[in-house]
N, C-alpha and C positions, 0 to 999 in steps of 0.2 A: 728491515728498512733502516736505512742511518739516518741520523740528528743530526743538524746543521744548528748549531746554538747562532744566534744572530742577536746584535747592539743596533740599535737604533738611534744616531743623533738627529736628535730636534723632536719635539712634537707639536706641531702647529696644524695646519690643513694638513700638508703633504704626512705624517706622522701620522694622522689618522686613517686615511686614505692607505699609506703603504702596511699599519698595522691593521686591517683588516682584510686587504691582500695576504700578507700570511696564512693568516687566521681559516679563511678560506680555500686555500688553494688544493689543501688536500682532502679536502669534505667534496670538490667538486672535478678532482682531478687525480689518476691514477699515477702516481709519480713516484719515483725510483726514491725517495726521500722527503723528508717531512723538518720544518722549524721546529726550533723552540725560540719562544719570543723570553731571551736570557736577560738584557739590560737596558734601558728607558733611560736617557739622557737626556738633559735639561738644566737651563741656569738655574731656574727658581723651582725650589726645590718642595715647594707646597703643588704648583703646579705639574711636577714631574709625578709625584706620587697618585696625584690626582687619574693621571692619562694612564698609568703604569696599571691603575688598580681596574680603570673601564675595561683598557684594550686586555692584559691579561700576562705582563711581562714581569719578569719574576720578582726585578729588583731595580733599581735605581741607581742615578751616579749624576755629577754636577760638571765632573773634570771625561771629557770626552777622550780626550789624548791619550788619559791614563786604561781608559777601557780599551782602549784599542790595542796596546800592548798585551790583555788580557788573555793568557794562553788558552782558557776554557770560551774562547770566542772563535768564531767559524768565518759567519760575514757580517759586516761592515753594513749599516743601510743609511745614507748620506741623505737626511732632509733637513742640513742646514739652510742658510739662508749662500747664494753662490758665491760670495767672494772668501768661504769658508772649502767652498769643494775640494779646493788642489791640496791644499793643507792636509785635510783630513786623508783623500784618495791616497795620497804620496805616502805617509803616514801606516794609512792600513796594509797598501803595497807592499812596503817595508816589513812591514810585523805579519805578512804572509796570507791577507784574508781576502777571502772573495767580497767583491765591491758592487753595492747595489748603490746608481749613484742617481739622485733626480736631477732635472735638468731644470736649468742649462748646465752643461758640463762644469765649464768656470769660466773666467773674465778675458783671458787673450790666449791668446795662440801657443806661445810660451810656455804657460800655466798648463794648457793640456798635452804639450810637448811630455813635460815634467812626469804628469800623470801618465801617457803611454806607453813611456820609458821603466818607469817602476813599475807598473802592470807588465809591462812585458818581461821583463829581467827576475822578476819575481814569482810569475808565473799562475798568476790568480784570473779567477773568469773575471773582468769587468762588463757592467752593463750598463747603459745610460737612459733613465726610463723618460724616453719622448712614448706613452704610452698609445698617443692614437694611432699607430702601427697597428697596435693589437685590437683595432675594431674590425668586426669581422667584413662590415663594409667599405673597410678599407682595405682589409687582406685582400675582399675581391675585387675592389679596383684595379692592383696589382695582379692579379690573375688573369684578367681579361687584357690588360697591358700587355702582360707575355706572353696572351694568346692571341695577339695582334689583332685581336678585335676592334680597337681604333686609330688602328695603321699607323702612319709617322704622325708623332706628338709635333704640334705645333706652339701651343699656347697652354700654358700654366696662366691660372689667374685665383688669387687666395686672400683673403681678410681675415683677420682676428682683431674682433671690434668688444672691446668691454667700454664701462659708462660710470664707474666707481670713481673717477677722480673729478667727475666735472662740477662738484658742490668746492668752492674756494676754501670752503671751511674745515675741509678734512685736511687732519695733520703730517704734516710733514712725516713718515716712515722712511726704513732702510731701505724698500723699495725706487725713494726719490731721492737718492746720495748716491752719486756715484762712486766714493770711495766702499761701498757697499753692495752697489747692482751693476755700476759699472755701464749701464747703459738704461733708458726705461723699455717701453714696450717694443721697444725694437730687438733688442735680447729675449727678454719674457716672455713675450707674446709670437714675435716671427720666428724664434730658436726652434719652435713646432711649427710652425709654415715651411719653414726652410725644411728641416728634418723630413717632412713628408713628400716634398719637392724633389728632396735627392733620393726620395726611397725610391718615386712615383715616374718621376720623367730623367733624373740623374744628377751628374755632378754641372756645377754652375762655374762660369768662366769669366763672366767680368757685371759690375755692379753699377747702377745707377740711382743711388739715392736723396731722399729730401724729409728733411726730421723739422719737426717745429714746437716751441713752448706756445703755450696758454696763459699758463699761470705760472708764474716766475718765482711766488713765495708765498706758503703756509705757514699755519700757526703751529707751532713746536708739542709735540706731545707732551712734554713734562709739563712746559707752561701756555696754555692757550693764549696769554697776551701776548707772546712775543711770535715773530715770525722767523723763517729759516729760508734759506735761498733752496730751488729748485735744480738738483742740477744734472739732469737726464733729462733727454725729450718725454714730451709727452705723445706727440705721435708720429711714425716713418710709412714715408713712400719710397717701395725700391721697384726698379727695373730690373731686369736681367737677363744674360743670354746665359742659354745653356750649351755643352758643350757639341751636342749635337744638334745643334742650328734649331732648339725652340726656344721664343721667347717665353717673359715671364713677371708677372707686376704681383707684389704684397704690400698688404696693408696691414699696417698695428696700431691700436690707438683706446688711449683711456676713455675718452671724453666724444664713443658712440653711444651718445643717447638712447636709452630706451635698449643699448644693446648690453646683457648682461654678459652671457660668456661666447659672444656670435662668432665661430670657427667654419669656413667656408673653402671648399677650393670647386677649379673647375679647367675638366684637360679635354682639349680641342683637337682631335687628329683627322687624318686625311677620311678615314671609314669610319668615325664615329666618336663620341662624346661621351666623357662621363661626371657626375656633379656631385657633392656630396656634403652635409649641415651636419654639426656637428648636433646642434640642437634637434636635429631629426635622426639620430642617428646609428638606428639600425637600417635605415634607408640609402640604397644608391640610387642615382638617375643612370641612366644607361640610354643613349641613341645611335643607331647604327645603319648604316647606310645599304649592312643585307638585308634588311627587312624588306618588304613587299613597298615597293613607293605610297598604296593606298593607306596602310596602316604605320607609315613612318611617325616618329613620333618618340620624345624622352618617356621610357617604360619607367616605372617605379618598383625597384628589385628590395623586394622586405630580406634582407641577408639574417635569415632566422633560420634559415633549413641547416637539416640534419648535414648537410653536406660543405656550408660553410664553415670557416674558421673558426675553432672554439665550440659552435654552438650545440654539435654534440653532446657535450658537458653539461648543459643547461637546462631548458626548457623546453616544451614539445615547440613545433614552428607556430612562429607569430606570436609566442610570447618573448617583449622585448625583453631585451638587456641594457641596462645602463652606462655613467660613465665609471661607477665603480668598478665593472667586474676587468674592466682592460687595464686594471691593477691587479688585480688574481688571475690575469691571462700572463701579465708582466711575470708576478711572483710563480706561477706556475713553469712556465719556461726557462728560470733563470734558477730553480731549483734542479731541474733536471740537465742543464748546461754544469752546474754546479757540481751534481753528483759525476757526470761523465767527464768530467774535466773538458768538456767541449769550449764552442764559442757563440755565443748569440748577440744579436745586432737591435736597436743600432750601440755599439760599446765605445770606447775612450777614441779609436779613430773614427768612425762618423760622428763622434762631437765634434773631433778636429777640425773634421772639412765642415761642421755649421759654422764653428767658431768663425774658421777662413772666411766666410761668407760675408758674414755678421759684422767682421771686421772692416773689410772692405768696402760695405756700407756707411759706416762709420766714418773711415777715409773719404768716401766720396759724398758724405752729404759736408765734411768739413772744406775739401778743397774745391765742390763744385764743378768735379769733372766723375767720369763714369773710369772705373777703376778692375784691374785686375784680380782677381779673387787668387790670394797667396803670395799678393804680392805689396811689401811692407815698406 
């Protein structure tokens, strides 16, 4: 079995999350190759040691750039913060490594231009881990979609509602600096609405968006007495048409109440229905219009059997799974694309086309008119 030595920059949430995905993946999956968790990067370097010695990674380093030159490195695993992505992707591209990259991809269009250009010229697997792909209830969304169980898709309808910004007193982060995040929850939060949107019903054609602040200025992390301007939205409402005549509305927004991490969609077609919470979520809804008229009715599909995505791997049926393990579904897939020199999805071009989306939004919540997606 070969060793794929793999670097990690960042360790924050997504650093913990992706090094446990490693860790994993081969205790629960039969796979042509296996990590070694080789280098832990990080500014602060008391902290780096700290995550290096939990999660199980050999060694440490401060200068990210420098590791990536590192010939005894294989992949890349990218949980900066995203206005670092292209830098870094472009970067490993160059020095040859396969790229595990979190999302959002990066900041415009250009920037992922950059990135698929080197990924392609260079020749490495890229991957973009939008990971709720890999819910097994979502894979069978998707299945039932291309088993035209709910006929011509008409309506997409999706939220991602969290509730972490709405106390005034929490500090100003890189998250609310656009020279930073480049946008708020409408990047952050819709980069995964959108993502599943073009997995689920397809590519999107023109954007009608509407963004708004709350709170315009926090208190500075370093110094709590002073304040810092806000300068991302805090929440987006988009419209959209898709390219085969369904519509489609998302929601992103810090300051849902009482909503922690609330991920919802719901696809309306001509034969039937499907709904799916993220917070419930090894659960589908499913209604179909073959059913018997007396018994019509949204079934509740527990996507736990042997026969579903992943689950296999796992537990006997109706023992759930969480949202960690659709990081060991990620890290499992994208070693075995890795060894075969294959290509797995969604990678540096379906960011592209969110990015396009994303953008366009953007455009259109500035000029006030409904905008072409890819068109600048």
């Amino acid at each position: 079995m070969r060793t794929y030595n793999v670097a990690i920059l960042g360790h924050g949430f997504m650093g913990r999350a992706h090094s446990n995905a490693w860790l994993q993946a081969n205790r629960f999956f039969d796979l042509p190759a296996r990590p070694a968790l080789k280098v832990a990067c990080g500014r602060d370097e008391v902290t780096t040691k700290d995550f290096a010695d939990r999660w199980g990674w050999e060694e440490t380093a401060e200068n990210w750039r420098t590791v990536i030159d590192r010939e005894d490195i294989d992949i890349i695993d990218i949980a900066l913060p995203q206005h670092l992505h292209k830098e870094a992707a472009v970067l490993a591209a160059k020095a040859g490594k396969h790229i595990f990259c979190e999302k959002p991809l990066c900041l415009t269009t250009q920037e992922a231009e950059q990135m698929i250009e080197e990924a392609e010229l260079s020749d490495v697997v890229h991957y973009l881990n939008h990971n709720y792909r890999r819910v097994p209830a979502v894979q069978l969304a998707r299945q039932l979609i291309e088993e035209g169980a709910i006929g011509t898709i008409y309506h997409w309808r999706s939220a991602y509602q969290q509730s972490w910004l709405t106390n005034p007193e929490f500090p100003l982060n890189w998250k609310l600096k656009k020279e930073t995040a480049f946008a708020g929850p409408h990047i952050d939060l819709n980069s995964h609405s959108v993502d599943l949107a073009l997995y689920l019903v397809g590519d999107i054609s023109t954007v009608s968006c509407l963004t708004s602040n709350f709170i315009r200025e926090r208190p500075l992390a370093e110094d709590p007495n002073r304040k810092g301007e806000v300068t991302v939205e805090d929440t987006s409402l988009m419209m959209v048409e898709f390219e085969s005549g369904a519509v489609g509305s998302f929601e992103s927004t810090r300051f849902a109440t009482g909503r922690r991490n609330h991920h919802t969609f719901e696809i309306y077609g001509s034969e039937g229905s499907l709904c799916f919470n993220l917070e419930d979520m090894n659960r589908l809804q499913f209604y179909s219009h073959a059913d018997p008229e007396h018994t019509r009715g949204f079934h509740n599909i527990l996507a736990t059997e042997r026969v579903h995505p992943y689950c296999s791997n796992w537990w006997p049926p109706g023992h759930i799974i969480g949202y960690e393990h659709t990081f060991v579904h990620a890290a499992a897939d994208f070693l075995t694309a890795v060894d075969s020199r294959g290509t797995i999805s969604p990678n540096f071009h379906d960011g592209f086309k969110n990015v396009q989306v994303l953008e366009a939004g953007l455009r259109s919540a500035s000029s006030g008119r409904q905008e072409r997606v890819g068109n600048s």
